[in-house]
Every structure is written in C-alpha cells, then in structure tokens.
C-alpha positions as CSV (number, residue, x, y, z in Angstrom):
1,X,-24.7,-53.5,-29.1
2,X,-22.7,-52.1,-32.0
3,X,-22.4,-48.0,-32.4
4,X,-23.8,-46.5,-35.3
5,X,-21.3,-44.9,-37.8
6,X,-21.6,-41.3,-37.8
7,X,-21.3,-39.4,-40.7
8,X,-17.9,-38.0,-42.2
9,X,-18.8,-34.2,-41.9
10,X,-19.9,-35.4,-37.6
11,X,-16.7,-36.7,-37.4
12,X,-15.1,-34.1,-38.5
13,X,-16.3,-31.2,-36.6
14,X,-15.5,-33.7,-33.3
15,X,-11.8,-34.1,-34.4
16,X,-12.3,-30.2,-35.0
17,X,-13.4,-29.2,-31.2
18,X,-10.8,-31.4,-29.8
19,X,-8.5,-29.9,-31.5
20,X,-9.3,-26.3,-30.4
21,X,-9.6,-27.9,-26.5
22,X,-6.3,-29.3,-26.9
23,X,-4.8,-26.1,-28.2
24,X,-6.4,-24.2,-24.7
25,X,-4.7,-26.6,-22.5
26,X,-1.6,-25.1,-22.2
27,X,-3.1,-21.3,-22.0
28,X,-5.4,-22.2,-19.7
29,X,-2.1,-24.0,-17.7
30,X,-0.4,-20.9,-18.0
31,X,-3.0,-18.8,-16.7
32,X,-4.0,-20.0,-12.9
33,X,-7.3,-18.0,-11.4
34,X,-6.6,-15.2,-9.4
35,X,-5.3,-16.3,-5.6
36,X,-8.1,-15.6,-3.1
37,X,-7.3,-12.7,-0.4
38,X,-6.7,-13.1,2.8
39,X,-9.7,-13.3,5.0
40,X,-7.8,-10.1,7.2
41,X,-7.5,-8.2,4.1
42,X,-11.3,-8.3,2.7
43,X,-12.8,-5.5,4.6
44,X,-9.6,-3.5,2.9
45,X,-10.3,-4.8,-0.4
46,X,-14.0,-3.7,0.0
47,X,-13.2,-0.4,1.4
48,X,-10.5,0.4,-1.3
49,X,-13.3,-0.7,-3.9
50,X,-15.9,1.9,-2.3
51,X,-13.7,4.6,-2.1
52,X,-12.8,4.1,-5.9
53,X,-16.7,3.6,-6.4
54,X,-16.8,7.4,-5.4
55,X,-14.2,9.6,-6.4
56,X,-13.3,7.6,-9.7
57,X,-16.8,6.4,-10.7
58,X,-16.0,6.8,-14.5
59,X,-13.0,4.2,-14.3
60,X,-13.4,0.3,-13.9
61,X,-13.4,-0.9,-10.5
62,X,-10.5,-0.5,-7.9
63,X,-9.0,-3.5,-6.7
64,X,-5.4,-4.3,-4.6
65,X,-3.1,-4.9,-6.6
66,X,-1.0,-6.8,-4.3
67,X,-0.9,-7.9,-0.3
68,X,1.5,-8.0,1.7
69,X,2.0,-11.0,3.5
70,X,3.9,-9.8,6.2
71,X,1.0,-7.1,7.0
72,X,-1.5,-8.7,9.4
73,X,-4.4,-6.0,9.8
74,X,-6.4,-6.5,13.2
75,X,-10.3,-6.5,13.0
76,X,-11.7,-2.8,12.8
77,X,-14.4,-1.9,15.4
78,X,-14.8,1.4,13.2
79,X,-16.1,2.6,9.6
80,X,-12.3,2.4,8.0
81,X,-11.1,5.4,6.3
82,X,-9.8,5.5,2.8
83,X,-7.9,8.6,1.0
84,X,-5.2,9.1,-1.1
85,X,-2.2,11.5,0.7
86,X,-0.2,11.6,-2.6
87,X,-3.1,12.0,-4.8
88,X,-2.8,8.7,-6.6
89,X,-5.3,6.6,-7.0
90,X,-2.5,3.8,-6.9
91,X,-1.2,4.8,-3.7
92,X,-3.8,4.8,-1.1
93,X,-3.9,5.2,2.6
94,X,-6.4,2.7,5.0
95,X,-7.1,4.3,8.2
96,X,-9.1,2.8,11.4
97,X,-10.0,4.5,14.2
98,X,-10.1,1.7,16.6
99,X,-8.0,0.1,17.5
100,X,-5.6,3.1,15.5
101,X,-3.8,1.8,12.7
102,X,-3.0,2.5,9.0
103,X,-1.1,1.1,6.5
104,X,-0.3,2.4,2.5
105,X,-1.8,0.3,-0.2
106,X,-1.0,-0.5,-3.7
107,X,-3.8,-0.6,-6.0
108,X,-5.2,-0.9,-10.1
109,X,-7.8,-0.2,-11.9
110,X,-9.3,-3.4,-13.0
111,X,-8.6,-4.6,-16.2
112,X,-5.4,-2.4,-16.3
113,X,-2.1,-3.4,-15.6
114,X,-0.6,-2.1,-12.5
115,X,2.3,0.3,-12.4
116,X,5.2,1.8,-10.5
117,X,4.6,5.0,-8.3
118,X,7.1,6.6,-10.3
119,X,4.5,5.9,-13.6
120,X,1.7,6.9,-11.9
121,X,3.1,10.0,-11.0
122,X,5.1,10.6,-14.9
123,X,1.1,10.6,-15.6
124,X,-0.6,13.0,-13.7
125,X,-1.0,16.7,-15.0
126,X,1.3,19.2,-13.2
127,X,0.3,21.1,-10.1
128,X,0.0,24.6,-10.6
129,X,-0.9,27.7,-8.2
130,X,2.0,26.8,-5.1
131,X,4.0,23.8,-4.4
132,X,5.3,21.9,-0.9
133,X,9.2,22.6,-0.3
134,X,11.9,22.0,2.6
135,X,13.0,25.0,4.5
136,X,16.2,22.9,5.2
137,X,18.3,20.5,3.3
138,X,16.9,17.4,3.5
139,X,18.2,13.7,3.4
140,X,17.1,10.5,1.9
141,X,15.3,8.8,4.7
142,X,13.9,11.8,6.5
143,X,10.8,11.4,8.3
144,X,8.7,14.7,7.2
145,X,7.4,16.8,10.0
146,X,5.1,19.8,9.1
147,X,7.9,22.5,10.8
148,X,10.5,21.4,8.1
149,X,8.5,22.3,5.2
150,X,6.9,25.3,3.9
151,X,4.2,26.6,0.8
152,X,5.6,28.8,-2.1
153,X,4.1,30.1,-5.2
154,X,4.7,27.6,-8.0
155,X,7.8,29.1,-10.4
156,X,6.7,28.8,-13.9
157,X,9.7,29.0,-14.7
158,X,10.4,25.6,-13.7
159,X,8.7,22.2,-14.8
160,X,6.1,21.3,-11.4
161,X,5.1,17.9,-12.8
162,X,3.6,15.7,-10.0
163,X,4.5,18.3,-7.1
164,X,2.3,18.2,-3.9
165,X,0.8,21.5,-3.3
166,X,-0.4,21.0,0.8
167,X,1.9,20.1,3.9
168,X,-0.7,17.5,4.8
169,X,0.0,15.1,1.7
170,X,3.8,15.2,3.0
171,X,3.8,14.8,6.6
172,X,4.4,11.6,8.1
173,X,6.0,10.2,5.0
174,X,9.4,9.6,4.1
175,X,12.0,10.8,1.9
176,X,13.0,8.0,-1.0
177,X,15.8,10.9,-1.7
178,X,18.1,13.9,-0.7
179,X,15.9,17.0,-1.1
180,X,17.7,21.0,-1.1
181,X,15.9,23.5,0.1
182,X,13.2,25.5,-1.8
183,X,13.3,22.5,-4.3
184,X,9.5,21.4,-5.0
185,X,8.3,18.1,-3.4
186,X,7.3,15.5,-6.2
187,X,4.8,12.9,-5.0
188,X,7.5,10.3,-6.4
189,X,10.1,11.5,-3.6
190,X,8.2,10.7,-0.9
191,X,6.8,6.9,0.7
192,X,5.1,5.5,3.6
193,X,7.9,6.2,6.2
194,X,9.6,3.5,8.4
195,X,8.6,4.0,11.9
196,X,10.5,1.7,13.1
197,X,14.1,0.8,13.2
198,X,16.3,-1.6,13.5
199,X,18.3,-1.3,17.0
200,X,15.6,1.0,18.2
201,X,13.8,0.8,21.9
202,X,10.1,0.2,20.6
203,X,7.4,0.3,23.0
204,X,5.3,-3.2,23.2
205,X,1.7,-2.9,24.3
206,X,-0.1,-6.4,25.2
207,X,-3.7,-6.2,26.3
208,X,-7.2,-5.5,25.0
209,X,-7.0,-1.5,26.4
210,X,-10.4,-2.5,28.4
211,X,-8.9,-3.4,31.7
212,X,-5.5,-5.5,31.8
213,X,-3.0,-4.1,29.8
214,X,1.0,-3.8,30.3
215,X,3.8,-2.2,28.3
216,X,7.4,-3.3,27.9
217,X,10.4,-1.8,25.9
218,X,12.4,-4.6,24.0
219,X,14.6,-4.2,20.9
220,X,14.1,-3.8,17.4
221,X,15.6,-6.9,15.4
222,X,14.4,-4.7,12.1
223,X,12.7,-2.1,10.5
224,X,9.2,-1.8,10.0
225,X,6.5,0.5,8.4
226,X,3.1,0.7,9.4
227,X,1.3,-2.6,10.0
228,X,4.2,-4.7,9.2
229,X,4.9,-7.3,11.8
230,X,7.8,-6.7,13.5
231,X,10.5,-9.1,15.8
232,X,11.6,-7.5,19.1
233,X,14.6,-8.7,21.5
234,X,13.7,-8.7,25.4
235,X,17.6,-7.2,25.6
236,X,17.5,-9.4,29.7
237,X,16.1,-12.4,28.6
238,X,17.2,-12.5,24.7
239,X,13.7,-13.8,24.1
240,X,12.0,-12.7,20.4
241,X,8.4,-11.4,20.7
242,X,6.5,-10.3,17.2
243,X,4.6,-7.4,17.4
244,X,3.3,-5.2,15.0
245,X,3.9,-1.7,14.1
246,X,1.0,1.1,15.3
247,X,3.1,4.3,15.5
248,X,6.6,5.9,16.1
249,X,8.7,3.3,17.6
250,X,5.2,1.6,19.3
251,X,3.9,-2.1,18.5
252,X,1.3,-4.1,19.5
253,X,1.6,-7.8,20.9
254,X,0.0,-10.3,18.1
C-alpha cells in the first residue's frame, strides 16, 4: 500500500530532529555513564554519603571521588566510622571496628569538580587560637608520633593558613616534607602514612581470630599504606603471599 505524502512543514521538522540527534551522538560518545563501584566499596560509599549528610547538610551530596583498585576492604561486622583527621571534607578517614581496619579516602561534593589536597587546603580559612608544631627537626617521610610534637599559641605574626590546631589530626600520618622545629603543621604537609615498607619483616596473620589462627613473618616486596594489598616473600621458601595492610608492619592473609 503506497505511504501518504506528508506535508513540507512535517518533513521538515523530521529532518530537523535528526539533525539535533545526530549532532548528540558524538557528545553523548564522549561522555560514557559513570563506572559502577565496586560491590566491597558500597558500604564506604554509603557511609561517606551519611557522614556528609550530617556535618555538611547545606552542600550537595558527598560521593568518592575515586577507588582505589588495589584497596580491597573486608566485610565490616561493625557500624563503620567516618571523620575527617585533617578537617577536609575531601580527605576523609573510614574506620571499622571489627575486624580493625582503616583506610583514607578521597572524596567531592557532587556536582563539583574534585581537587587536590593542596586546593582544598589553599581554601580553608586559617586556624587561629594555637597551632600543632615539631619539637624536633623533622624529615620528609616521618611517621608522626604524639611525643614528637607539641601545642603553641598561634603567632600572628605569621600567616597560619590551613594549620592543624590538635595532636590528634597529626598522629599516625606522615610527613609529605622536611618540617623544623616550632614551624606550624599545615594540613597539606601531612598524608596517610605508609605502614609498610619495602624490605621490612611484616607480620602475616591467616585465620578467622575465632579458633584456628597462625602468624608468620615473611618479607615486604613493597610499600603499602593502610588497606592496600601488599606482596610478601616467605625469605626460606621464596614463595609470594598477598596480604593486606591492618597496622605497623602487620597484614592479613586475603
């Protein structure tokens, strides 16, 4: 049966809208949905989102800004436990009670473009009142230890953008660079610290912790920070085991 000429002004307006679908074809190329996380990572995600729920309600929702693949978290038995030890909102710490783990997270306020840590710190308003500083000279790498720093009265003398103004927001993190003493700790000099490295004896824990459980000490083929996976060297054998990271030179078997 033959069709039925449309009109001009029909025809039109269909050349028109395919037209306009053609010209989002390559955008739409371009712009691939968002990749899905990691079923381990969701009850992270959903914590992180919570906690940002809370102490930022006024701001669009938290999110992760991005995963790392390396990190496998184990299942939490516990409530996990969200803050942020260098007051960013970008920087954040997940805790869980048991089994005991933690790692440091990157994260973004949705609809807003990630940044550095160094940004995120250029933007916060300065602490005033006392500031966190070394009693010693301190080196790049250092892990921080609440006996090697101390609290002053802020100088106002001296520019105390981004300084952190309690012990607790430094210890257990790292130095990203040599620090003298009585300088003011910036929340940009400090990072999650590596608790592992390479060449060290790191003890290797294989069991559930409810009955049958063994330890071993094998070698560190890298370095590792919280949560990261880690390869270790039996130094009789030369076999490889992967563990990952739980404390100071301690892993669990995967």
């Amino acid at each position: 049966m033959p069709c039925r000429n449309r009109p001009p002004s029909i025809r039109k307006s269909i050349t028109r809208w395919l037209g306009l679908m053609l010209g989002f074809a390559p955008w739409l190329s371009a712009h691939p949905a968002p990749t899905a996380i990691p079923e381990a990572w969701e009850p992270i995600a959903q914590a992180v989102s919570l906690w940002g729920e809370k102490n930022h309600p006024d701001e669009p929702a938290l999110s992760l800004a991005e995963i790392n693949e390396r990190v496998q978290p184990s299942p939490c038995d516990a409530e996990l436990l969200v803050d942020a030890p260098f007051r960013q909102s970008t920087n954040l710490r997940v805790r869980c009670t048991s089994p005991q783990w933690q790692l440091f997270v990157l994260t973004t306020h949705q609809g807003k473009a990630p940044v550095s840590n160094n940004t995120a710190a250029a933007a916060e308003p300065a602490t005033e009142g006392q500031w966190v500083v070394p009693q010693v000279h301190l080196t790049r790498g250092t892990r921080l230890t609440a006996d090697m720093l101390k609290v002053v009265p802020a100088d106002s003398k001296v520019a105390g953008n981004n300084t952190l103004d309690a012990i607790e927001q430094a210890v257990g993190a790292e130095l990203v660079r040599d620090i003298a003493a009585g300088k003011p700790l910036r929340r940009h000099d400090v990072r999650a610290a590596v608790l592992v490295k390479r060449g060290a004896m790191v003890k290797l824990s294989v069991g559930n912790g409810n009955g049958f459980q063994i330890s071993v000490r094998l070698l560190a083929e890298e370095s590792a920070r919280m949560g990261e996976q880690i390869r270790l060297k039996n130094p009789e054998s030369g076999r490889i085991i992967t563990g990952k990271v739980i404390g100071l030179n301690e892993a669990v078997g995967l």
